[in-house]
KOLPANU-251312 format. One record per residue (C-alpha): residue in three letters; x, y, z. Coordinates in pm, whole numbers, plus 50000, padded with zeros to 5 digits. Layout:
N
<pt "ala",<X,Y,Z>>
...
// end
This chain:
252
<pt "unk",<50000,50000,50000>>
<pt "unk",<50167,50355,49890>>
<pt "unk",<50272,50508,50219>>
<pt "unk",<50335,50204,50386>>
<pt "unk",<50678,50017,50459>>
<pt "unk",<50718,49667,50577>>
<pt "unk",<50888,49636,50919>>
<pt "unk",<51067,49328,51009>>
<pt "unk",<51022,49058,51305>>
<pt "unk",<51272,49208,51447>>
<pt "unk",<51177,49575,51455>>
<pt "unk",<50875,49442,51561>>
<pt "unk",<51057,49285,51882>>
<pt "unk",<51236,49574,51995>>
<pt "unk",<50851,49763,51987>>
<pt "unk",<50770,49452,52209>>
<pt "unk",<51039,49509,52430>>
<pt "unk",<50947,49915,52473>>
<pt "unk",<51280,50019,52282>>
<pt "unk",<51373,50152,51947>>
<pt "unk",<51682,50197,51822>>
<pt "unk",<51727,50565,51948>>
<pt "unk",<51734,50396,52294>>
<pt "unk",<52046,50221,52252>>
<pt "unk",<52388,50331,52402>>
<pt "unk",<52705,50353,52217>>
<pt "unk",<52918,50022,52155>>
<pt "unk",<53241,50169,52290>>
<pt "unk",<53390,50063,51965>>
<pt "unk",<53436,49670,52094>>
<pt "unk",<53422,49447,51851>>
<pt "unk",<53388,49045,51876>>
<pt "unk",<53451,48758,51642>>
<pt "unk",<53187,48558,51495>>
<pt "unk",<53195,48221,51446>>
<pt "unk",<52999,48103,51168>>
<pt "unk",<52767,47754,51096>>
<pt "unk",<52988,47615,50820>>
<pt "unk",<52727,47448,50654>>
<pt "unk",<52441,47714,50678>>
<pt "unk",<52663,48034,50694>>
<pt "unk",<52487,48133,50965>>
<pt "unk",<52515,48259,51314>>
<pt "unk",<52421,47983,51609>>
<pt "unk",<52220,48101,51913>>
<pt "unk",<52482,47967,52105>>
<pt "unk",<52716,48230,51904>>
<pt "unk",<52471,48513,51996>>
<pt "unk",<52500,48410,52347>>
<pt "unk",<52856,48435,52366>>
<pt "unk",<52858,48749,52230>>
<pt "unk",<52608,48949,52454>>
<pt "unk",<52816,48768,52750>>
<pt "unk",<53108,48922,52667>>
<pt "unk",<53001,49260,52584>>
<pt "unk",<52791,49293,52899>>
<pt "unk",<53120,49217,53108>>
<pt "unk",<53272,49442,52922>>
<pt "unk",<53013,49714,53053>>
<pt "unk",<53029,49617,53368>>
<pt "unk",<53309,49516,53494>>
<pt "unk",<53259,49413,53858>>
<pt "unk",<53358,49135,53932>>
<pt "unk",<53098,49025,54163>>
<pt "unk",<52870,49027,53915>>
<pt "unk",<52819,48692,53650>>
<pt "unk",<52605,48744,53360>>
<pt "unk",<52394,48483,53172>>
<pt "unk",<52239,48462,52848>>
<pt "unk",<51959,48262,52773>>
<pt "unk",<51715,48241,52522>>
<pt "unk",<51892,48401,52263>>
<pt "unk",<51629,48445,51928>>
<pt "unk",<51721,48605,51615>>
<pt "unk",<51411,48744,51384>>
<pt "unk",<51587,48748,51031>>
<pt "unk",<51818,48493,50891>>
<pt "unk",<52104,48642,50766>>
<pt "unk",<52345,48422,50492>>
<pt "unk",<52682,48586,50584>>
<pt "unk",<52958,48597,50278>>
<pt "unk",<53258,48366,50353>>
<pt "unk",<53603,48502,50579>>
<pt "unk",<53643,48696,50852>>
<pt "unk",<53318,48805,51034>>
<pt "unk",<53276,49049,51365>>
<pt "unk",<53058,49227,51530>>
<pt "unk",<52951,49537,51769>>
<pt "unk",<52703,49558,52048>>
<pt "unk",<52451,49807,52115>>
<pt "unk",<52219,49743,52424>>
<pt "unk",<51973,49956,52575>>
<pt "unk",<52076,50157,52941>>
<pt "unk",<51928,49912,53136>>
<pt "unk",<52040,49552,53022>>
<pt "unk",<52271,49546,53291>>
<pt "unk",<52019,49512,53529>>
<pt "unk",<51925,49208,53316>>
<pt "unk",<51556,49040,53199>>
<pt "unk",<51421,49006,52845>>
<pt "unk",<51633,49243,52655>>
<pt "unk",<51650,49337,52277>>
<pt "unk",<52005,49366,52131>>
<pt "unk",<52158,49534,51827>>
<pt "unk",<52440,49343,51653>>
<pt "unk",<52635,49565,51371>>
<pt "unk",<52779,49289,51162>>
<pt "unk",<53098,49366,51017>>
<pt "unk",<53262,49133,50723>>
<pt "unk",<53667,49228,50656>>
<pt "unk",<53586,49559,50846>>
<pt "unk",<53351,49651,50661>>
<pt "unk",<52920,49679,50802>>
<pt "unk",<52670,49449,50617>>
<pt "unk",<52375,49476,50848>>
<pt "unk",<52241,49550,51190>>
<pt "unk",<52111,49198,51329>>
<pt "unk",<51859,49216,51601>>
<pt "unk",<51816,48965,51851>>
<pt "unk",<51648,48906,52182>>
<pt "unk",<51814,48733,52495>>
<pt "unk",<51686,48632,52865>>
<pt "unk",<51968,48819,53095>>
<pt "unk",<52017,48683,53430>>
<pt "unk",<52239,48877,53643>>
<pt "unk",<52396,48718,53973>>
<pt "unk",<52565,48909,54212>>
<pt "unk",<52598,48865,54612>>
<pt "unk",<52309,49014,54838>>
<pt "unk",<52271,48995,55213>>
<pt "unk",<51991,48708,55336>>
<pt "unk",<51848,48704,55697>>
<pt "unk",<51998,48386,55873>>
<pt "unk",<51668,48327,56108>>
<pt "unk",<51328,48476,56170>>
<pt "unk",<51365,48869,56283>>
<pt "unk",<51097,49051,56458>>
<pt "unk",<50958,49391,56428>>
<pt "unk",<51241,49643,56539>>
<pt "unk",<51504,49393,56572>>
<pt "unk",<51847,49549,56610>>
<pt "unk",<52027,49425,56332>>
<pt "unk",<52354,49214,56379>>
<pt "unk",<52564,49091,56193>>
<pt "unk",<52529,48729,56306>>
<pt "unk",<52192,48770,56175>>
<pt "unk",<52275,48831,55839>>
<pt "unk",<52459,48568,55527>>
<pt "unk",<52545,48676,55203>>
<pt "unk",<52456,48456,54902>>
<pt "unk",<52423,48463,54549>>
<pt "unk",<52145,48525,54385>>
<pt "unk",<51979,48622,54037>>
<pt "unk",<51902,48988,54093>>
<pt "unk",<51725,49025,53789>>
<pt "unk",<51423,48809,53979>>
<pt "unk",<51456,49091,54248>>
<pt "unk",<51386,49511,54329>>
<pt "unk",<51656,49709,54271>>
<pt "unk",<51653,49816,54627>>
<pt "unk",<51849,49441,54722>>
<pt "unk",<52133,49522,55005>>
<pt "unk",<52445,49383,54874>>
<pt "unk",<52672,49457,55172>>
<pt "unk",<52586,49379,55535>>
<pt "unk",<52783,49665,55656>>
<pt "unk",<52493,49888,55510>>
<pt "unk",<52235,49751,55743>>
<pt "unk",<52432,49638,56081>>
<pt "unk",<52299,49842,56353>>
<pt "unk",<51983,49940,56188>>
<pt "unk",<51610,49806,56277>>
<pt "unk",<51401,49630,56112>>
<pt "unk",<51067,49829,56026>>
<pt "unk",<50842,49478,56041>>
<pt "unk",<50878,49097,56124>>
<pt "unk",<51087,48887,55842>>
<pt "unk",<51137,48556,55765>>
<pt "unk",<51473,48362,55760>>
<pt "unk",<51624,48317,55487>>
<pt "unk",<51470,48612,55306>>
<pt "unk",<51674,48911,55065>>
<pt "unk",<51639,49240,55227>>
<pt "unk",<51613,49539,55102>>
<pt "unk",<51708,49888,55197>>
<pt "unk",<51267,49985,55255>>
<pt "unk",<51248,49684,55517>>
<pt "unk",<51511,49834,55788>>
<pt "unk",<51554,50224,55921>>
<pt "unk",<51770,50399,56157>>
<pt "unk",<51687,50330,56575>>
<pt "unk",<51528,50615,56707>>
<pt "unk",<51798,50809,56932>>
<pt "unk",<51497,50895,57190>>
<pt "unk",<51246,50626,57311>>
<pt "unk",<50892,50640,57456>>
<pt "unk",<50934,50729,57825>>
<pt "unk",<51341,50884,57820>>
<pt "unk",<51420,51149,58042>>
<pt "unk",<51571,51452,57773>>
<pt "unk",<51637,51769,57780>>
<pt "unk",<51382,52017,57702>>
<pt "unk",<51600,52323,57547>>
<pt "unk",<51457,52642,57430>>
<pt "unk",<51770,52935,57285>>
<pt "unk",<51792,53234,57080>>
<pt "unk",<52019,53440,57039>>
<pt "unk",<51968,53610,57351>>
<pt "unk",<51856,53366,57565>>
<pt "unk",<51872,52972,57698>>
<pt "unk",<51585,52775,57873>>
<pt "unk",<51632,52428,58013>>
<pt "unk",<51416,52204,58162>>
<pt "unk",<51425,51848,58190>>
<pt "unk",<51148,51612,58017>>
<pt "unk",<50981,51307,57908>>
<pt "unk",<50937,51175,57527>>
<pt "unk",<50620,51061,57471>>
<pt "unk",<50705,50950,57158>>
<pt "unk",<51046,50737,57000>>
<pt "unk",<51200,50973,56759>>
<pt "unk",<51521,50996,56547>>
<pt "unk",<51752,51308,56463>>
<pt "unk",<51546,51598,56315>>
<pt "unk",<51217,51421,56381>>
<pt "unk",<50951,51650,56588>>
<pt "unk",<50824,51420,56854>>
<pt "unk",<50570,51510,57175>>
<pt "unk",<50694,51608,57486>>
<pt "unk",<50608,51626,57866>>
<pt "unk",<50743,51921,58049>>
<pt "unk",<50812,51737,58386>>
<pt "unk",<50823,52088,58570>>
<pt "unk",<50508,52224,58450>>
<pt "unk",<50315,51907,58336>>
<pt "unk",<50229,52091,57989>>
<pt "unk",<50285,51868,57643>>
<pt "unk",<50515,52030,57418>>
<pt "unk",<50639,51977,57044>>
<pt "unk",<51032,51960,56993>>
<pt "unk",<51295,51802,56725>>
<pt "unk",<51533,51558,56831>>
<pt "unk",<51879,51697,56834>>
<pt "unk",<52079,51393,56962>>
<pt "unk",<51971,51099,57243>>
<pt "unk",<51979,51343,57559>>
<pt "unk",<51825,51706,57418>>
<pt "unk",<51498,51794,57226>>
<pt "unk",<51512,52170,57098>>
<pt "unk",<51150,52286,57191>>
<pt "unk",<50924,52486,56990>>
<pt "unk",<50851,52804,57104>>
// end
């Protein structure tokens, strides 16, 4: 029909996938070999796997991190002409973070481009993340004999996954959690410096002056938080923000 173009499988897989090409990075100028099916002159899946392996260690090079391909589909069959055959890589911002991802191949024969190939891969990305040892109640103080690290396939997981203990030790948990279960950086918070029921002092300044009085939370609360007060002079409730675990600056 005049007006009309024919788009290919797989253009039609990278609409799928919620890219287009205008999405994808820059190859960084790597190039791979390509080893070609003798007998069909063609490219093997297990070729395509190898390939998107390589470049996405390339981009990230961590090495904590494994990356693996599965899955790999190409949409057009390509006959490639006989010698030396290469390729580069363009894959959108995100593969890294790994699920079903649609891939750019710029195949190059003697140095020279013949085609863009696209293709489609599973990505599963492992790295290490800290796992609860045993069952943790609400507003456990964290330890670090509660904690194990393991490897797991992040791509299955939030991107909030804590990957070092050290980033949660001496925090709380904000709810019970299960053994054996990946935290995440939403399920633990900061201790409150004051607690329902400490003695703190109340402390009211300006420039020109300074009150003190002593007090009694009423409320748990951390630095900056405003929290309720009882004035244990005067027996009036009073509003204040938590400047460290012995004072409360009082409103006034």
């Amino acid at each position: 029909m005049k007006g009309w173009r024919s788009i290919s499988g797989g253009m039609i897989a990278l609409v799928f996938c919620g890219l287009t090409l205008a999405a994808y990075g820059g190859t960084g100028h790597l190039t791979y070999p390509i080893k070609i099916d003798p007998k069909t002159g063609t490219i093997p899946p297990e070729e395509i796997r190898r390939i998107l392996e390589s470049h996405l260690l390339q981009m990230n090079r961590d090495a904590r991190v494994r990356f693996e391909v599965k899955e790999p589909r190409v949409y057009e069959k390509i006959v490639l002409p006989p010698g030396q055959v290469s390729c580069e890589v363009s894959l959108p911002g995100g593969a890294h973070r790994g699920g079903y991802v649609a891939a750019i191949l710029r195949l190059l024969s003697q140095g020279k481009e013949v085609r863009p190939l696209r293709v489609t891969a599973r990505v599963d990305v492992y790295a290490d993340v800290v796992v609860t040892r045993q069952y943790l109640k609400k507003h456990h103080e964290i330890r670090e004999a509660d904690l194990q690290v393991l490897n797991r396939n992040i791509s299955l997981l939030p991107s909030d996954v804590v990957t070092e203990a050290k980033e949660i030790v001496g925090k709380r948990t904000r709810f019970s959690i299960n053994g054996n279960e990946v935290l995440r950086t939403g399920m633990v918070e900061e201790p409150p410096l004051i607690k329902k029921g400490d003695r703190v002092l109340l402390l009211v300044e300006s420039p020109f002056f300074r009150i003190t009085a002593m007090g009694e939370s009423k409320e748990e609360g951390r630095r900056g938080e405003r929290v309720k007060l009882l004035n244990l002079s005067s027996k009036r409730e009073v509003y204040g923000r938590v400047l460290d675990s012995n004072t409360v600056e009082v409103d006034f």
